[in-house]
C-alpha positions in Angstrom: 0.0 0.0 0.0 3.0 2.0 0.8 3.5 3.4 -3.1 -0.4 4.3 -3.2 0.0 6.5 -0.4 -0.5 10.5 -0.5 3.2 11.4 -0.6 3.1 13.2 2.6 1.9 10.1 4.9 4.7 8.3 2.6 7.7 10.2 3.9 5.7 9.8 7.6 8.3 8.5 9.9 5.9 5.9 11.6 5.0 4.7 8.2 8.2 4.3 6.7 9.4 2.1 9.9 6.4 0.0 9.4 7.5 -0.4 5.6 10.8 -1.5 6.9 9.5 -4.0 9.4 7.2 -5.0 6.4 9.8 -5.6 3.6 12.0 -7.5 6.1 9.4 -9.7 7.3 8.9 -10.1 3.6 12.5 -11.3 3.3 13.6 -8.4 1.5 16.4 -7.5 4.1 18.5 -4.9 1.9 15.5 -3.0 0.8 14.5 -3.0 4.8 17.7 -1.7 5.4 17.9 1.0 3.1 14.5 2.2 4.1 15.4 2.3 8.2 18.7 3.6 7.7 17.0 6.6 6.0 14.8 7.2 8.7 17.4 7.3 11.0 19.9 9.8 8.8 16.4 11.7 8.6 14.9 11.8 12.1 17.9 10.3 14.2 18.6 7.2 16.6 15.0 6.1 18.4 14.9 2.9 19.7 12.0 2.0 17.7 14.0 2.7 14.1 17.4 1.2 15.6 15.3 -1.8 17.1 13.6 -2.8 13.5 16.8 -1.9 11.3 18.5 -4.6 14.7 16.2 -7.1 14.0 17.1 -6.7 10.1 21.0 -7.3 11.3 20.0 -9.9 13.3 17.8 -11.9 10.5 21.3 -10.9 8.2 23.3 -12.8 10.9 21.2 -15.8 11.6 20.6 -16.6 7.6 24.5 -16.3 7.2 24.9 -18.8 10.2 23.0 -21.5 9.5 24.5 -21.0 6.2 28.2 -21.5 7.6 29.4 -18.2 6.1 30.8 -17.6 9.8 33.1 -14.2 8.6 29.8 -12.6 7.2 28.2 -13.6 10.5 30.4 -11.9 13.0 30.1 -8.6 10.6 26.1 -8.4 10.5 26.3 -9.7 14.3 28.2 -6.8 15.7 25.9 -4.1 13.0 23.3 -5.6 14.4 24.6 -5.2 18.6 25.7 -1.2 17.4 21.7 -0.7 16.2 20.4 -2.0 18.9 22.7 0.0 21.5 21.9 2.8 19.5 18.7 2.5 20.0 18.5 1.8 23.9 20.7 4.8 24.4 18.3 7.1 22.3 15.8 6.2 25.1 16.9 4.4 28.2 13.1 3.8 29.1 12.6 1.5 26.9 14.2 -2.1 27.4 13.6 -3.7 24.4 16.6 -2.5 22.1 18.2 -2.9 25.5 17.7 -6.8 25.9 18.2 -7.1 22.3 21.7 -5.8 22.5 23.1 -7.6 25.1 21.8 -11.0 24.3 23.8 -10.6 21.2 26.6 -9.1 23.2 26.3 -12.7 25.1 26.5 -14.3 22.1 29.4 -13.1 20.3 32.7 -15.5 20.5 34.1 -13.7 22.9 31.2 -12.0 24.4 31.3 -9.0 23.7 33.6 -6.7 26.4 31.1 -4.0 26.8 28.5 -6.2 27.9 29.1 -6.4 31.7 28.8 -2.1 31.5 25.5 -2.1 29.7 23.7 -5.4 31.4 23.1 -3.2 34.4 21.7 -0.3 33.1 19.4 -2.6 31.0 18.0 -5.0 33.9 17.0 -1.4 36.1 14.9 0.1 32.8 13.7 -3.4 32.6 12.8 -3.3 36.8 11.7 0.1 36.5 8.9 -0.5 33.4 7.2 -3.3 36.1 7.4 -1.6 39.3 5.8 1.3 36.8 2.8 -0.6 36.1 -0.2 -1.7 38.8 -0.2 -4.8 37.4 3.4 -6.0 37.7 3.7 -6.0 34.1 3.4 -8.4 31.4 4.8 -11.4 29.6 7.1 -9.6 27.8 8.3 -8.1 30.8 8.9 -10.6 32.8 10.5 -12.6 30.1 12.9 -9.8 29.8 14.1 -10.1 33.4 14.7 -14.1 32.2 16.7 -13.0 29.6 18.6 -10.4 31.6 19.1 -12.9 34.3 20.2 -15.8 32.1 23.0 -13.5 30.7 24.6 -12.8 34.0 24.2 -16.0 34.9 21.7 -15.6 38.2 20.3 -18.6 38.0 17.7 -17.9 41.1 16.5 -14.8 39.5 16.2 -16.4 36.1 14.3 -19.5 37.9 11.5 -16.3 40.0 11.5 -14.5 36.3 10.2 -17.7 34.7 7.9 -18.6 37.2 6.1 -15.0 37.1 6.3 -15.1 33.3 4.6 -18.7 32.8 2.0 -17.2 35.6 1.0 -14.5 32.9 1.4 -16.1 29.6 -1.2 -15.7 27.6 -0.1 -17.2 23.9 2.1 -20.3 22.9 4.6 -18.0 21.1 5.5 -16.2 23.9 7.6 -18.9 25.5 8.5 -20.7 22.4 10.1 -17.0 21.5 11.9 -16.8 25.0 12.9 -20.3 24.8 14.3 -19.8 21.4 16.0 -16.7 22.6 17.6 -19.4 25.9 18.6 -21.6 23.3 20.9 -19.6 21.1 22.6 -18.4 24.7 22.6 -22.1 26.1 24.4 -23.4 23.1 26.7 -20.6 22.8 27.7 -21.3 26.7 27.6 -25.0 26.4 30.4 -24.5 23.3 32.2 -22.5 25.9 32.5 -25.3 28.2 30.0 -23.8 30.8 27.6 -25.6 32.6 24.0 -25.0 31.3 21.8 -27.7 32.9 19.8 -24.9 34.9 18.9 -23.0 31.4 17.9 -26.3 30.0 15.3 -26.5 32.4 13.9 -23.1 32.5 13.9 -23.9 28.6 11.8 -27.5 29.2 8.9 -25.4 31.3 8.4 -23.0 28.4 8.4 -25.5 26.4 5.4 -27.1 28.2 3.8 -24.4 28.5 3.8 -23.8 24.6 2.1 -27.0 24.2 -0.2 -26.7 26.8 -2.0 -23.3 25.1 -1.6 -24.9 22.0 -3.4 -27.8 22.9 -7.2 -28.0 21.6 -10.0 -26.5 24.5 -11.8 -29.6 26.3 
């Protein structure tokens, strides 16, 4: 719909981050690029135009890995950890480019040196956005203090995360996402030598809890 637009809501910055999301979800990761990056040169860092033109990075990264082109991994891997910082730093309130950024941080081989400075600041926006809401927050927030835990290696926390996530969950890809996300750290640490039994299981109960909202009514 995008080119049958009035030019004016064309050039809108919400819409052209919504075409980027768009044409990457669509696959087409250099046009999604191109699009986001112009945003950016035209409005500045955000950390919702630094978080989508991230995720393109990271899409860049995971297609070059599982395709064993390792050298053009690590290149689109650290693009997409600069986005992503970029993007928490243009607004500390919001945790999602945060979490984003170090997760990858965690995953780089070696992690990444900057990631013990940053995983603070990111786990306090994180407790700040719950202890900001009446309710306690939501799946995504809780998730993101499993995350945040997982990567510096609290396995207590991680375990009282988890259990106040799967206590709010509402769909089965929710955990199957978070799970995903445990994986790629669990395997990266496992590589490492590290033990990773405890992640393992925090994987297994969102696993069941995947299948038990995807299982039919009755």
């Amino acid at each position: 719909l995008h080119a049958r637009m009035p030019r004016e809501l064309q050039q809108a910055r919400m819409v052209r981050e919504q075409l980027g999301f768009a044409l990457n979800r669509a696959g087409r990761r250099s046009d999604a690029e191109t699009v986001l990056a112009e945003v950016i040169r035209e409005f500045g860092p955000s950390s919702e135009t630094n978080g989508l033109l991230g995720r393109v990075y990271k899409d860049m990264w995971e297609e070059a890995r599982q395709a064993g082109r390792g050298m053009e991994a690590r290149g689109h891997l650290k693009r997409a950890i600069a986005s992503y910082r970029a993007g928490f730093e243009a607004d500390w309130r919001d945790a999602y480019p945060g979490i984003n950024a170090v997760t990858l941080m965690a995953l780089s081989e070696p992690p990444d040196p900057a990631l013990g400075e940053l995983l603070p600041v990111v786990r306090y926006a994180a407790t700040r956005r719950i202890q900001a809401d009446p309710n306690g927050g939501d799946y995504w927030d809780q998730a993101t203090l499993v995350e945040l835990a997982v990567i510096g290696k609290d396995g207590d926390a991680a375990m009282d995360a988890a259990a106040a996530a799967l206590a709010v969950v509402t769909e089965p890809w929710q955990p199957a996402t978070t799970a995903r996300n445990l994986r790629l750290i669990r395997e990266a640490r496992a590589s490492r030598g590290e033990d990773v039994a405890w992640i393992a299981d925090i994987e297994a109960a969102l696993a069941e809890a995947e299948a038990r909202l995807m299982a039919p009514a009755g």
